[in-house]
C-alpha angles and dihedrals in degrees: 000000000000127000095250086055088050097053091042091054088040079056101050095047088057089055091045092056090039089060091054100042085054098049085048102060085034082058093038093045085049096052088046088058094054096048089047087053093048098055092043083054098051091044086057091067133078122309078302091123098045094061087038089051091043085048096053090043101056090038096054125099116263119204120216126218130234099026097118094031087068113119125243114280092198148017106211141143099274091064088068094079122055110296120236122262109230139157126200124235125185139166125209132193110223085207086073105002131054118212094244090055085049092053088052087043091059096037088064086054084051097051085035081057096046096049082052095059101257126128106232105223100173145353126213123194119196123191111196128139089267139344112282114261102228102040102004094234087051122258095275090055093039082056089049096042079053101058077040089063105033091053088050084043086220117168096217147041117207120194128210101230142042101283130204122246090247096053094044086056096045094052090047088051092048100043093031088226138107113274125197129184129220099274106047083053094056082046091063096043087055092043088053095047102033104106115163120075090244081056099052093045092055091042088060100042097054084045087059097049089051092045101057113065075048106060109128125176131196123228131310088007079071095072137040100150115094136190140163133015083320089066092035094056092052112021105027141201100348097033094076120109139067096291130178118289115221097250099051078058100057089032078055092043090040091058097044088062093058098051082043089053096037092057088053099048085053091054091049087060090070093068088048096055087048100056092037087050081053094060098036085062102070092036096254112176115214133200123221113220103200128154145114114324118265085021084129098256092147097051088046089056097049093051090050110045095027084242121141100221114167112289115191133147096238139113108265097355091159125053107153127070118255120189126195137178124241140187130247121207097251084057087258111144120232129172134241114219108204106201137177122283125240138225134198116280092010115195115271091222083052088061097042094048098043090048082108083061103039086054084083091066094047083050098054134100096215131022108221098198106191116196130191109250102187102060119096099245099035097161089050082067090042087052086042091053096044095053092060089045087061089058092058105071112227102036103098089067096049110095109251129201120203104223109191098203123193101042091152082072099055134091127217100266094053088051087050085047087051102047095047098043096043110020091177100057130118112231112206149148125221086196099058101017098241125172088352090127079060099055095048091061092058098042095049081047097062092036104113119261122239105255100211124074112205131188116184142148111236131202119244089242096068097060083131081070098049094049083045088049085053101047100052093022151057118250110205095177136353117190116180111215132185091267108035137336114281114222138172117191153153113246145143136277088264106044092043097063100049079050087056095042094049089045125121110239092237094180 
């Protein structure tokens, strides 16, 4: 065939596509104009358009603006790869949520997705009765949410709420991404800051417990088991029987971990009874620090006991329990108990597993709860905090101080909120150390009083005692005479009786 032929038939085949692109967007432009006359038709009637408008309008998404402007909460290793592409999706009901409590909802998954590792490209609020069933926006909106991603290019979709198994699926089928849901994202951010053995052990086994109801397979990797002319056809004489699917054996393996997981968190109780019975001996008293994560628990600590425990402006930054020892002003030790911080809607499996930790608050003499005071709902985190403090027993009965942090960060209007909402609360700032004298005094205040009152005459050679005496009692008079050292104090059982023993027989 000669060059000429080539470029006519090349030609004719561009005519040819032309014509069918045309008669497309002729068919397409025509279809256009019926629906527009449809609808024109539809608003001419009786009040009709206005409840289907207000309709669309409420059901539509509506983006909120920020998310992805916030600045980084942490530099850590894992910024130093290439950060994941998400964008946030949540649905709110206007019969228990306002839209402005849904926004602030979806700015702390922001700042949840940015303490993972992910860049936050966009955020979508829905408000509709309930989340759909199938794919939890509706299929019209998950069709939407796809074109959304795929023009942001983002990797994955995180919604704002627990998923079943079966939406997560359907919106991953529609947008062809990754979705997570809320839990499994608070799951990643314990598993990168857990740190102790103890930590780690409690991370994974909440993991697994989420895991398990979720397990999907694809395909073949579904089945192993065989039967019939079909196995017989394929697997022959030896395959037949009813054999074991892939997925009852990871769902098997699955279970065995957490037994596994759960023995080992058991035989790690031991080491903390010991080190809490150490403490409990000399009558110690210990204060528990809870409240919402990035509250600035670990920064008060450190103000008030002179420790250098991890700061960081970052979601869940600290996981394991620190405990630190701290001074009265009458020279009597007390401890500081560091514990996890809590979220709204924190994972049930995150509750159950981090019962070991949360042993340390049902221990404690006094309940030091931080907040936030900055933020702009800070009683939502107080009510959040609270609820998880309902699922630990023995916690109602133990004294609790409401410690309002950050006040170097509020205005006037939030301290007048404070105040008249919660008269007894302690305003201070970790920064700048206000109204941290203050706290000291309430806290020394709540702190349990030694029950036995002890007057003895010891030698100069216990002096070990005496300082002993000082630090987990309290001295009411101390005379030194030419033979001993006359006192007269408030200690323990324990203490007490080493005091009697030591004593010099003055009769």
């Amino acid at each position: 065939m000669t060059q000429e032929s080539e470029q006519e038939q090349e030609q004719v085949i561009q005519q040819d596509t032309s014509y069918l692109w045309d008669s497309d967007e002729a068919a397409l432009s025509g279809q256009s104009q019926v629906l527009q006359s449809s609808q024109d038709s539809w608003s001419n009637g009786d009040g009709g358009s206005q409840s289907w408008q207000e309709r669309q309008h409420r059901n539509s998404f509506k983006q909120v603006e920020g998310l992805g402007e916030l600045e980084d909460v942490t530099e850590v290793e894992y910024r130093k790869v290439r950060l994941e592409r998400v964008v946030l999706v949540g649905v709110y009901s206007s019969h228990n949520t306002t839209q402005e409590e849904a926004e602030e909802s979806l700015r702390e998954l922001a700042a949840l997705a940015q303490t993972a590792g992910a860049q936050v490209l966009d955020g979508l609020l829905q408000q509709r009765d309930k989340p759909d069933s199938a794919t939890y926006v509706g299929s019209g909106k998950a069709r939407e949410l796809a074109n959304l991603v795929a023009a942001q290019e983002a990797d994955t979709i995180i919604v704002d709420d627990d998923l079943q198994p079966s939406q997560r699926r359907a919106l991953e089928d529609v947008t062809k991404v990754k979705v997570v849901d809320r839990t499994a994202l608070i799951l990643d951010i314990f598993a990168q800051h857990a740190t102790s053995r103890e930590g780690k052990a409690q991370v994974q086994l909440a993991q697994l417990e989420y895991m398990l109801p979720r397990l999907r397979g694809w395909g073949a990797s579904l089945s192993r088991q065989a039967g019939g002319q079909a196995a017989g056809q394929s697997g022959g004489i030896g395959s037949r029987g009813p054999g074991e699917t892939k997925i009852e054996t990871d769902r098997r393996v699955i279970r065995r971990q957490i037994s596994r997981l759960k023995r080992q968190i058991e035989q790690m109780a031991p080491a903390r009874e010991v080190k809490r019975g150490s403490r409990r001996r000399y009558g110690l008293p210990s204060v528990a620090v809870v409240g919402y994560t990035n509250a600035g628990k670990s920064s008060l600590m450190n103000r008030l006991t002179g420790s250098q425990e991890l700061v960081e402006n970052a979601l869940f930054a600290t996981l394991d329990t620190a405990v630190r020892r701290a001074t009265a002003a009458d020279g009597r030790v007390y401890t500081l108990v560091d514990t996890v911080g809590f979220v709204r809607r924190l994972p049930t499996q995150l509750v159950e597993a981090f019962k070991s930790t949360l042993e340390e608050v049902a221990e404690a003499d006094v309940i030091m709860h931080v907040v936030d005071g900055s933020h702009p709902d800070p009683f939502s985190q107080i009510e959040a905090v609270n609820k998880v403090l309902e699922q630990v027993d023995g916690t109602a009965d133990i004294p609790h101080i409401l410690v309002i942090n950050k006040a170097d960060r509020m205005d006037a209007t939030a301290r007048e909120r404070v105040i008249r909402l919660e008269p007894q609360a302690c305003i201070v700032s970790a920064r700048t150390s206000e109204g941290l004298g203050d706290l000291r005094q309430r806290l020394e205040v709540l702190l349990p009083k030694p029950s036995v009152r002890v007057e003895a005459k010891l030698p100069y050679s216990a002096g070990s005692l005496l300082s002993k005496v000082r630090q987990y009692g309290q001295v009411q008079s101390v005379d030194y005479q030419g033979d001993g050292v006359d006192i007269v104090a408030d200690v323990d059982d324990h203490i007490a009786s080493q005091v009697m023993k030591a004593s010099i027989d003055t009769v």
